[in-house]
C-alpha positions as CSV (number, residue, x, y, z in Angstrom):
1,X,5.2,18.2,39.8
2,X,5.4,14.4,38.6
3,X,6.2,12.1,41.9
4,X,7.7,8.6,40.9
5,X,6.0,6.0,42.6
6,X,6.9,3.0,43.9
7,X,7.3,0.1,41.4
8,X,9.7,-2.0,39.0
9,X,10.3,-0.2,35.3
10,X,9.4,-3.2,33.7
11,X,5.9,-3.1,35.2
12,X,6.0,0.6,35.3
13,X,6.1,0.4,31.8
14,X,3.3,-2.1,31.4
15,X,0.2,0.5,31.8
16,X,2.0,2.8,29.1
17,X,2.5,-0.3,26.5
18,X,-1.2,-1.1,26.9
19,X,-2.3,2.6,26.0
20,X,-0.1,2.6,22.7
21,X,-1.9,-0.9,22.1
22,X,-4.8,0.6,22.5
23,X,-4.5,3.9,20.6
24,X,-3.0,1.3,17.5
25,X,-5.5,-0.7,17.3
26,X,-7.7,2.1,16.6
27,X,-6.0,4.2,14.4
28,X,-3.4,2.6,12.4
29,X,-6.5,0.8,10.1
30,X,-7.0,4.8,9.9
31,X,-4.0,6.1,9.0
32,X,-3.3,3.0,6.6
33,X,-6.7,4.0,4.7
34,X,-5.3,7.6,4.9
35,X,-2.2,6.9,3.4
36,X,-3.8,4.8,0.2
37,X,-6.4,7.1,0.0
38,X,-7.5,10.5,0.7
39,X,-3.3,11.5,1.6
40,X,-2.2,10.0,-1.7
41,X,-4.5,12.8,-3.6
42,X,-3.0,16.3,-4.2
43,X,-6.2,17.7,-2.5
44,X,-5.3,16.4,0.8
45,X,-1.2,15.7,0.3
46,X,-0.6,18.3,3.1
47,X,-2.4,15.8,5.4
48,X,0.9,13.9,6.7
49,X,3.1,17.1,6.9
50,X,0.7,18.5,9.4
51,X,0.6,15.3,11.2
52,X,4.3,15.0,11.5
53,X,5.1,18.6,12.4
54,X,2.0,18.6,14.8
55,X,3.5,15.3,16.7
56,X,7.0,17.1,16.1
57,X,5.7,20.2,18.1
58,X,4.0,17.8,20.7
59,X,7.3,16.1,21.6
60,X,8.9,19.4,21.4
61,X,7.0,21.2,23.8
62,X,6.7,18.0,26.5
63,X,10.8,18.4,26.5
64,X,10.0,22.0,27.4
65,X,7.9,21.6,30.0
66,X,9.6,18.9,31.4
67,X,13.3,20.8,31.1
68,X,11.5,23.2,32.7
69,X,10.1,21.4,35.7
70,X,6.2,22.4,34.7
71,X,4.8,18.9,33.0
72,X,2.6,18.7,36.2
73,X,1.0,15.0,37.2
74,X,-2.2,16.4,38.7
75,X,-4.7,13.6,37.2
76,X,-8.8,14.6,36.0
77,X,-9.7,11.5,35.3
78,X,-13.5,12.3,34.9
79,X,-12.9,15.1,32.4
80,X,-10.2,12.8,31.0
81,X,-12.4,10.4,30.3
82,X,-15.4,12.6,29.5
83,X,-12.7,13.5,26.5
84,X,-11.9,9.7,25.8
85,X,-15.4,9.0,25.5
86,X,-16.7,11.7,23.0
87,X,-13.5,11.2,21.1
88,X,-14.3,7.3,20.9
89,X,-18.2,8.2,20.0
90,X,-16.9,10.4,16.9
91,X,-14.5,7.8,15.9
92,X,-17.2,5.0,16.2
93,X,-19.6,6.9,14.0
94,X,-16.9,8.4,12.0
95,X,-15.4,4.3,11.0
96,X,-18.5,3.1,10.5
97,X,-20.3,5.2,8.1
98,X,-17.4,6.7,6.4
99,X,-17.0,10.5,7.8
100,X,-13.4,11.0,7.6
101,X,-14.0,14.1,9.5
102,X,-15.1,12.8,12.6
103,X,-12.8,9.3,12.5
104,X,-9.5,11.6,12.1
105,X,-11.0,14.4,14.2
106,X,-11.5,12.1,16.9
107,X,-8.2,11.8,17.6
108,X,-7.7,15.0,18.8
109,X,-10.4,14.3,21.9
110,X,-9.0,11.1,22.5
111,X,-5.2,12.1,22.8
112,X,-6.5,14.8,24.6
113,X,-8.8,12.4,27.4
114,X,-5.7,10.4,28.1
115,X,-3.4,13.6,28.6
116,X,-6.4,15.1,31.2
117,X,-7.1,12.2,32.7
118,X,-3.3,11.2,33.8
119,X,-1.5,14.6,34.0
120,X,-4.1,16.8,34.1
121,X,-6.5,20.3,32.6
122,X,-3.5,22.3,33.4
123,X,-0.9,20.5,31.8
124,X,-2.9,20.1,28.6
125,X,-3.4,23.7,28.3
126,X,0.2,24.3,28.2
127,X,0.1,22.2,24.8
128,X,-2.8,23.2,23.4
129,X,-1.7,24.1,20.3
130,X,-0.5,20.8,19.0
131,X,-4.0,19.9,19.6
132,X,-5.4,22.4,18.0
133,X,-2.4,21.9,14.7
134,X,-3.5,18.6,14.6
135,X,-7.3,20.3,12.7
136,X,-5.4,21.0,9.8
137,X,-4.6,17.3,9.1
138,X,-8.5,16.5,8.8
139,X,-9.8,16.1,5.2
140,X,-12.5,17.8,4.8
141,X,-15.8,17.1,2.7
142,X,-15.5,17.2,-0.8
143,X,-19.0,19.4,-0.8
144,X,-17.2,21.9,1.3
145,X,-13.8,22.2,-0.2
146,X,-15.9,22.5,-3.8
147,X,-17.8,25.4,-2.4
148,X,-15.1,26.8,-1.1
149,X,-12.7,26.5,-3.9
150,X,-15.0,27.6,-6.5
151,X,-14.7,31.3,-5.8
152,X,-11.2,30.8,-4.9
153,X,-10.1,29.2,-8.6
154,X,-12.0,31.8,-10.1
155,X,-10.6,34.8,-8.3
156,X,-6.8,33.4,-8.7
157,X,-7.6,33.0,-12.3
158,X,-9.2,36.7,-12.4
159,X,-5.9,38.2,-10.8
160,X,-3.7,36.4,-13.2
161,X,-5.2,37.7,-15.7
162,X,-5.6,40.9,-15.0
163,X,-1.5,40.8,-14.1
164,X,-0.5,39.0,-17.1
165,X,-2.5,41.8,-19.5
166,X,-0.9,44.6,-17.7
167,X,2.5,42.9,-18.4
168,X,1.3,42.8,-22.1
169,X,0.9,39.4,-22.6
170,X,-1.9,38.2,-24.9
171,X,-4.1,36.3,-22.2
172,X,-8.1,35.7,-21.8
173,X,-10.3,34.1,-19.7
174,X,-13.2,32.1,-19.7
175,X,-14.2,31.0,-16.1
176,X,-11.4,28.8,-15.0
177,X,-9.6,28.3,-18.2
178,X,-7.1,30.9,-19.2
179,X,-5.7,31.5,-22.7
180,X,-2.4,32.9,-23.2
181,X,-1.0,32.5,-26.7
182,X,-2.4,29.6,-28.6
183,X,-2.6,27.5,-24.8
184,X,-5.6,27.2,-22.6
185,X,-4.6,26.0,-19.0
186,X,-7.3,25.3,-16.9
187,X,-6.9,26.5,-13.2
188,X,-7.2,23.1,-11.2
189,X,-8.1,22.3,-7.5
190,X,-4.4,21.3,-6.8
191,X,-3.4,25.0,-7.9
192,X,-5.7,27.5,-5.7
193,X,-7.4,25.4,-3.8
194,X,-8.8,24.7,-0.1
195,X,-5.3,22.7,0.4
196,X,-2.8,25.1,-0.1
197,X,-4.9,27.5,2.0
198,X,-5.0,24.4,4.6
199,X,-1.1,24.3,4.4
200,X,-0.3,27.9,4.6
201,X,-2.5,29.2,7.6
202,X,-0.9,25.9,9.2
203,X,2.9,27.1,8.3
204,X,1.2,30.7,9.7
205,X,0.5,29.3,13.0
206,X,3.0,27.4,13.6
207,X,5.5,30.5,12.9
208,X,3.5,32.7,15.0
209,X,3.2,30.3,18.3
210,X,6.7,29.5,17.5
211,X,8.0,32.9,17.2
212,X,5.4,34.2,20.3
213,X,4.7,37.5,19.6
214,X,3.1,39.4,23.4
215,X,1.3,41.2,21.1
216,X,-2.3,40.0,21.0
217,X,-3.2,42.2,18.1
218,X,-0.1,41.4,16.2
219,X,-1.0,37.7,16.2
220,X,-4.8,38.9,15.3
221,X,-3.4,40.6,12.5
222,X,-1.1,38.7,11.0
223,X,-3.4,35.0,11.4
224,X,-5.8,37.3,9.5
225,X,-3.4,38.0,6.6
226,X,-2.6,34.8,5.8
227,X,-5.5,33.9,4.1
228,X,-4.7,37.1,1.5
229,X,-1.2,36.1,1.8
230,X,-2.5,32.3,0.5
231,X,-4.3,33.8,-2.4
232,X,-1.2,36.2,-3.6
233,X,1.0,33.2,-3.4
234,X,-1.5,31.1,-5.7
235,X,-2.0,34.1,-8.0
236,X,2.3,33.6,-8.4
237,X,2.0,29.9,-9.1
238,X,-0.3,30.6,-11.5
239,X,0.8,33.1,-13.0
240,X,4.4,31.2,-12.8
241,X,3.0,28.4,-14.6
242,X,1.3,30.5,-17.2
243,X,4.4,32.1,-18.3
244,X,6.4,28.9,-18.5
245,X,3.9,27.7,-21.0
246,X,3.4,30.1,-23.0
247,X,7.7,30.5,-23.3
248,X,8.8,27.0,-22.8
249,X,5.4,25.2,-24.5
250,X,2.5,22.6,-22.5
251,X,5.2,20.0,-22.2
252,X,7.3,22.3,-19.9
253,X,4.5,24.0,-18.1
254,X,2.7,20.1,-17.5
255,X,6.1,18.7,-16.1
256,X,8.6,19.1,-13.9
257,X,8.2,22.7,-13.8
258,X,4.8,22.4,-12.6
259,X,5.3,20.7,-9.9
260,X,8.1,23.0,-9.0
261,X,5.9,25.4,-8.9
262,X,4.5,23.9,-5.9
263,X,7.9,25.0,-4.1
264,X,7.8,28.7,-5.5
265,X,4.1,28.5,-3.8
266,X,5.8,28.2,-0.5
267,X,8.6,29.9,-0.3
268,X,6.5,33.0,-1.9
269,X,3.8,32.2,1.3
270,X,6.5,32.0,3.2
271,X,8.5,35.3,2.2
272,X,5.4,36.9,2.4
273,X,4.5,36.3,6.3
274,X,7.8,37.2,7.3
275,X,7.6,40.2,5.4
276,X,4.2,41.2,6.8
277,X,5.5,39.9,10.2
278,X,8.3,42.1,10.2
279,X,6.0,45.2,9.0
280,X,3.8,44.6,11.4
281,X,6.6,44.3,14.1
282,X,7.6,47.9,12.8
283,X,4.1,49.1,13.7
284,X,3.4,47.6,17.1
285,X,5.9,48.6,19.8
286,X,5.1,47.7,22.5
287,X,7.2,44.6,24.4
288,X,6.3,42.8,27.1
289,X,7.7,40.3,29.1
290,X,6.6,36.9,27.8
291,X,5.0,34.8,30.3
292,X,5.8,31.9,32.4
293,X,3.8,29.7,30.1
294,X,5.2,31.3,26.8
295,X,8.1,29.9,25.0
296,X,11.6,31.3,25.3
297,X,13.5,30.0,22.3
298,X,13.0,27.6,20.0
299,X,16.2,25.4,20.9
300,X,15.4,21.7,22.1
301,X,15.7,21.9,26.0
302,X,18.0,19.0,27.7
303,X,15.8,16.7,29.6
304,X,16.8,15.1,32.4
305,X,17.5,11.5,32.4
306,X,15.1,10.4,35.1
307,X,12.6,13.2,33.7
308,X,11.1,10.5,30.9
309,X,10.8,7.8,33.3
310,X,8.8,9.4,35.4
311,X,6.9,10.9,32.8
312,X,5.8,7.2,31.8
313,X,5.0,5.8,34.9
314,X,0.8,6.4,35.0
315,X,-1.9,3.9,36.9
316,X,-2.6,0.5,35.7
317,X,-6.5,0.4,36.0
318,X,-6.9,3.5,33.9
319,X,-4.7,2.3,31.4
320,X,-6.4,-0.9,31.2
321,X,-10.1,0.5,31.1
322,X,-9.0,2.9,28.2
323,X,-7.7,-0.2,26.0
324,X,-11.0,-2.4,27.1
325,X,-12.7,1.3,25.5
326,X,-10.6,1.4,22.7
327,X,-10.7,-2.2,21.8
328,X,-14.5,-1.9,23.0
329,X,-15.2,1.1,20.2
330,X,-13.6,-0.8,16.9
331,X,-15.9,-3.8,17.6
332,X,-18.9,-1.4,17.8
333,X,-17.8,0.8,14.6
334,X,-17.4,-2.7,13.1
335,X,-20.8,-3.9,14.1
336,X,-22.4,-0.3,12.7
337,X,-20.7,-0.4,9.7
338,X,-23.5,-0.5,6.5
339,X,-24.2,-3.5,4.2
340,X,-25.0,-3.0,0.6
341,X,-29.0,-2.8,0.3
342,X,-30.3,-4.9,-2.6
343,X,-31.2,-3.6,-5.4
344,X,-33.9,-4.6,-8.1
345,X,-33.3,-4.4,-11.7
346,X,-30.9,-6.4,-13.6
347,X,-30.9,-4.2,-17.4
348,X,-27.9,-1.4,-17.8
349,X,-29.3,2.1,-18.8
350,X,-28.7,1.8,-22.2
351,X,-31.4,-1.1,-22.0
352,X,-34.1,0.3,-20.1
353,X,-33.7,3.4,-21.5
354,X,-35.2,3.6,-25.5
355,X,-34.0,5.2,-27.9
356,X,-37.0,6.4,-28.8
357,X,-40.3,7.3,-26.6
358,X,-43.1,9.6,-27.1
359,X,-41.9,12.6,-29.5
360,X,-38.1,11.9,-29.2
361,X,-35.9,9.7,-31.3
362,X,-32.1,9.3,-30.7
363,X,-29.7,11.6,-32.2
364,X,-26.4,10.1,-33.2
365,X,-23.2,11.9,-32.8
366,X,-24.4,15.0,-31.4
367,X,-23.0,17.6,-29.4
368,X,-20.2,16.6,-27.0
369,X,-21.9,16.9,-23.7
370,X,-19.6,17.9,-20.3
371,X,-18.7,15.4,-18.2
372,X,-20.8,13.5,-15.2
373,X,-18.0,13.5,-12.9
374,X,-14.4,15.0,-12.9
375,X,-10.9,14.8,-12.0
376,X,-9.2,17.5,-9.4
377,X,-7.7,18.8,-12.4
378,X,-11.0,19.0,-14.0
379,X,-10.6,16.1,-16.6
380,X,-12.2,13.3,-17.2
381,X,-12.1,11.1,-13.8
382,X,-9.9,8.4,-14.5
383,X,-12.0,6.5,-11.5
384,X,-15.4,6.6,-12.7
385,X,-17.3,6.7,-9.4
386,X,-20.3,5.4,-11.1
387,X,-21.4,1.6,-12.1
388,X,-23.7,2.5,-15.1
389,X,-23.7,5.8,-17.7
390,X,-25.8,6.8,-20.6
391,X,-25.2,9.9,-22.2
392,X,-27.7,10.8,-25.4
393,X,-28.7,13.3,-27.3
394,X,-32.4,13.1,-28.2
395,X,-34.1,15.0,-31.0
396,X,-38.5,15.8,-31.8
397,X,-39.7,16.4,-34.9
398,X,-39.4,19.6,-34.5
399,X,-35.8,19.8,-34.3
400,X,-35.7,20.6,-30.8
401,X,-32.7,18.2,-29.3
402,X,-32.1,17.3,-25.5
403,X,-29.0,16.1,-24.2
404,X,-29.8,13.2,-21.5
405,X,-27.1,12.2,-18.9
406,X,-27.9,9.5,-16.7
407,X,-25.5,8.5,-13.7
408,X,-26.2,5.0,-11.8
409,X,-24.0,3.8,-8.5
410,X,-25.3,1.1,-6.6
411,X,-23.7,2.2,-3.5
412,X,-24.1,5.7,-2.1
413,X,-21.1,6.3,0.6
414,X,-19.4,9.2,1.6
415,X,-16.3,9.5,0.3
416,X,-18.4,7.7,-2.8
417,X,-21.6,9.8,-4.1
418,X,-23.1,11.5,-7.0
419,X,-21.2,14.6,-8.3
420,X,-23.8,17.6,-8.5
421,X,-23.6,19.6,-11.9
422,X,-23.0,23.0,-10.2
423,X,-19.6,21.0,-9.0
424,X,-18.8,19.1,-12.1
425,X,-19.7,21.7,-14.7
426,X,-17.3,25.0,-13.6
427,X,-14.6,22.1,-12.6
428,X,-14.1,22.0,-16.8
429,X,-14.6,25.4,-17.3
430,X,-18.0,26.4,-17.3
431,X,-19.6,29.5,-14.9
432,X,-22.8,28.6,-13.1
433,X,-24.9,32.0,-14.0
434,X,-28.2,30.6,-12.2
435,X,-29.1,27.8,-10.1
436,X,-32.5,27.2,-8.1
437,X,-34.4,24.4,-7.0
438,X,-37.3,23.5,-8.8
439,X,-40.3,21.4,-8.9
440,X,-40.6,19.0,-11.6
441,X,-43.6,17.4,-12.5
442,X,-42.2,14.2,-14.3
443,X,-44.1,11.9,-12.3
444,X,-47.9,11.1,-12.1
445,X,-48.1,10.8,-8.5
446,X,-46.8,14.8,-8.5
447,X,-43.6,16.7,-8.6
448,X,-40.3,15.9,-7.4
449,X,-37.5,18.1,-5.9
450,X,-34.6,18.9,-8.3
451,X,-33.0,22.1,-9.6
452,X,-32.5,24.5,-12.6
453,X,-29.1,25.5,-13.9
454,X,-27.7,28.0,-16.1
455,X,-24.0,27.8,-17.1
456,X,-21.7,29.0,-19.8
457,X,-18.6,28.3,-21.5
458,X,-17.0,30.4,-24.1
459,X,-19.2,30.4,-26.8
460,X,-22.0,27.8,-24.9
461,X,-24.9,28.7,-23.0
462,X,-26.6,25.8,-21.8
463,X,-29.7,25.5,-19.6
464,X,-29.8,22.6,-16.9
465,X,-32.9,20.3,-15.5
466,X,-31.7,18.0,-12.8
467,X,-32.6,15.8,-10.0
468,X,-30.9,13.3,-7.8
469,X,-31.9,10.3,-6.1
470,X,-30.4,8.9,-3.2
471,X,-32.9,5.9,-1.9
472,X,-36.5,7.3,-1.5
473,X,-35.0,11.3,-1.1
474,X,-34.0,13.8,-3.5
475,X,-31.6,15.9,-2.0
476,X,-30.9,19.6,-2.7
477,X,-27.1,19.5,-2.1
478,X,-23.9,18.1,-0.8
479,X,-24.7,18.7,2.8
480,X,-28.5,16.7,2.5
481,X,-26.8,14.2,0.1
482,X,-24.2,13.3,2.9
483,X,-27.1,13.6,5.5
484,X,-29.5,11.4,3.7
485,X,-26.4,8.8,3.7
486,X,-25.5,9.2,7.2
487,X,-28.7,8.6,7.9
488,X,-29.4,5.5,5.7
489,X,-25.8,3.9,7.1
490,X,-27.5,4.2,11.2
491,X,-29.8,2.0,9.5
492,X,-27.6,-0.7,8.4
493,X,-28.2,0.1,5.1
494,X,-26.0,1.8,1.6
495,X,-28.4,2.5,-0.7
496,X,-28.3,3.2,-4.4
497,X,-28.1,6.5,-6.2
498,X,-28.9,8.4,-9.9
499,X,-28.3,11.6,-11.2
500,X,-31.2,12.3,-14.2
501,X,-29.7,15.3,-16.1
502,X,-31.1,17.1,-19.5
503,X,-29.6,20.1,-21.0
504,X,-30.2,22.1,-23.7
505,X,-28.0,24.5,-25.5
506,X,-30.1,28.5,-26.0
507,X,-29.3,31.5,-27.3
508,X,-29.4,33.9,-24.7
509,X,-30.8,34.0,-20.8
510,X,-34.0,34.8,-22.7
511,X,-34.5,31.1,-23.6
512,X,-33.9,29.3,-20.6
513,X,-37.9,29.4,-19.5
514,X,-39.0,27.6,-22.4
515,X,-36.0,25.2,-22.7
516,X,-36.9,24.6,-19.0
517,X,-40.5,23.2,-19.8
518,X,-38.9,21.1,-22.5
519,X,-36.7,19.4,-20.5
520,X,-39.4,18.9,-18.3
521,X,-41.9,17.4,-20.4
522,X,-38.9,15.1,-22.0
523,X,-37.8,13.9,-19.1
524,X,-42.0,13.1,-17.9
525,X,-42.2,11.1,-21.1
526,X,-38.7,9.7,-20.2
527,X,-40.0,8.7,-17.1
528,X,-43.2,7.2,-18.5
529,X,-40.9,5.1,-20.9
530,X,-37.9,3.8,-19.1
531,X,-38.0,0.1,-18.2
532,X,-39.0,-1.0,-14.5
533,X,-36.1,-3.6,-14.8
534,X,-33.5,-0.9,-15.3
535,X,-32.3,1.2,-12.8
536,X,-35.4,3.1,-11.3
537,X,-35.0,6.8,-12.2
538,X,-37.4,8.0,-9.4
539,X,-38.0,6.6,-6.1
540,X,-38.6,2.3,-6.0
């Protein structure tokens, strides 16, 4: 039960005020970057829904349980602040080096230490799952929503097909790029991605705790479902925006209509869980009475008036130690926070780099070569990520011609980082057949980690030699890219990047091991030849 204790509201008042202070001058700097950055992208534009309905659900449930008598004042302050402290660790490490995961994630711990700590383990639990909502407002890694939305894209895209030719309608495929008529629509990010999936199991889970279901194996079920249930309401947008444009022409499917579609995404989602929900309430019988903890309704209780004073009135020390900790963990973040490492080499690429070394001599206007980095909707990225690009083609005189990419950024941070091919090239169409890591011997002091890849696109089979260099390392992926990072930003340092890329157009899968050792002995005179005041193309 809360007890009021003895003192005036106005200094009452004072221990709340200086948690508020506390918690704002953490986050808000977080929530601004939020708002004028990863929120304002379609990828992550379900971020400040969650937020607000997850703070909506928070102050919902506390009129509950205090209408209710049950918001109990029965204080933990070491697991409180056990809580507090890993939440300010993640946010410290999180601010510093760029991990939006752990800077928003900590949030969760830290609203969580100060509920413990004042009111108690008990009281917490009985609002655990605006807590828990609260994960679905986290952006996540762009290497991890890629790999994930990969095989989604390309599934959606199967299944609209598939519908569309049943319905007769002239439509084909190529990866992620349908053609219907004389349009191709390429199936973006925005469309069938990680974020709608995000949204939806949300919208889910919020129905389900808010309808409360006393069947365990009906909530099982149905949490389950929605992830099918996301996927059949993508395949509709698609195909939705498939049919407008092949009736109404690109204009209409690329305007208003298109973002429309958005809406017939959730309402189709939503039709779709109640629909399952209400099968699966045909199937499971049995009723039980819900428990004391369980909601009964989903009206907004009356409070009493006295009920949110009391609610308010919480120790002074405490408060004040959790703003010194607060206050304590931004100047720490800020002291951890990376400086840009200086780097040697003042000549661009196209400088240092001839246009013509051992057997190889430029080849101008040659093939159109896909892009080094791309937009959500798989264009061209209107915010090149990168501070220096060459892209050549490069011929022998045997007529055998290379296609060189080179991509230079002088600052290697998370949310900032070279784009892998396997990412770049099915974002605009193509399907990765083969990737493997490789050893390349380009260097005379040995080999160097980097990869093979084998991708197509309509017509176009083209065979892939790449590395990346991050610092001194070569990492093999997203995950050791971001690592590598991490690691060089606990150092106080943000290093420099390149992406050496050479491709060659073959025949057939039959090709790809000689094309391989072509690439590999162009890019070993490449190598040999490139200038030491350019931009270094293996480690300095």
């Amino acid at each position: 039960m809360l007890t009021q204790p003895v003192s005036t509201p106005r200094a009452a008042l004072a221990p709340s005020i200086l948690l508020l202070a506390g918690l704002g001058v953490v986050y808000l700097p977080t929530f601004w970057d939020l708002f004028h950055g990863a929120w304002s992208s379609d990828r992550n534009a379900h971020g400040p829904i969650v937020m607000a309905v997850a703070f909506g659900f928070l102050y919902f449930r506390m009129r509950q349980l205090l209408s209710q008598d049950r918001f109990e004042r029965r204080p933990a302050p070491l697991a409180g602040a056990a809580a507090l402290l890993l939440g300010l660790v993640f946010y410290a490490l999180g601010r510093s080096q760029g991990v939006l995961l752990l800077e928003v994630g900590s949030l969760i711990p830290v609203l969580s230490g100060v509920l413990i700590a004042f009111y108690g383990v008990r009281t917490w639990s009985r609002m655990w799952f605006a807590f828990f909502f609260m994960l679905f407002m986290i952006p996540l890694p762009a290497s991890i929503v890629d790999v994930v939305t990969l095989p989604m894209k390309i599934g959606v895209s199967a299944a609209t097909e598939h519908l569309l030719y049943w319905f007769g309608y002239p439509i084909a495929r190529s990866g992620v790029i349908l053609t219907i008529g004389q349009y191709q629509l390429l199936v973006a990010d925005a469309c069938a991605g990680l974020n709608s999936l995000f949204t939806l199991e949300a919208l889910g889970l919020l129905y389900m705790n808010l309808v409360r279901h006393p069947s365990v194996v009906r909530n099982v079920v149905l949490a389950t479902l929605i992830v099918p249930i996301s996927f059949a309401a993508n395949t509709l947008r698609i195909v939705f925006l498939s049919l407008i444009t092949y009736h109404l022409g690109d204009a209409a499917g690329q305007g208003f209509l298109h973002g429309f579609s958005g809406l017939v995404l959730f309402l189709s989602a939503l039709l779709l869980i109640i629909g399952v929900d209400s099968a699966l309430s045909w199937l499971v019988r049995n009723r039980v009475a819900q428990d004391d903890d369980q909601q009964a309704g989903l009206q907004l209780p009356a409070v009493a008036a006295g009920a949110w004073r009391q609610l308010t009135h919480v120790a002074l020390r405490p408060a004040l130690a959790m703003l010194v900790a607060m206050v304590g963990t931004v100047a720490i973040a800020h002291a951890l926070t990376p400086s840009l490492a200086t780097v040697a080499g003042g000549t661009t690429l196209a400088t240092s780099v001839p246009s013509r070394f051992g057997d190889w001599t430029e080849l101008p206007n040659a093939n159109t070569q896909a892009e080094l980095s791309t937009a959500e909707d798989g264009g061209r990225n209107q915010e090149q990520p990168y501070d220096d690009v060459l892209m050549r083609t490069y011929v022998n005189r045997d007529g055998v011609q290379v296609m060189l990419a080179l991509a230079y950024a002088k600052e290697q941070r998370q949310d900032v980082k070279l784009h892998l091919p396997e990412i770049c090239y099915p974002a605009q169409g193509y399907k990765v057949i083969a990737l493997s890591p490789a050893q390349l011997a380009v260097t005379p002091a040995g080999a160097l980690p980097g990869k093979h890849m084998l991708a197509s696109s309509q017509n176009r089979l083209e065979a892939v030699t790449y590395w990346t260099r991050i610092s001194d390392a070569y990492p093999q992926g997203g995950f050791d890219m971001r690592m590598k990072i991490f690691r060089d930003g606990l150092a106080g340092k943000v290093a420099d990047g390149i992406l050496v890329r050479a491709s060659m157009l073959v025949r057939d899968q039959s090709e790809t091991a000689a094309a391989y050792a072509v690439q590999q002995d162009f890019l070993r005179q490449l190598v040999a030849a490139n200038d030491a005041r350019g931009h270094a193309l293996v480690a300095r």
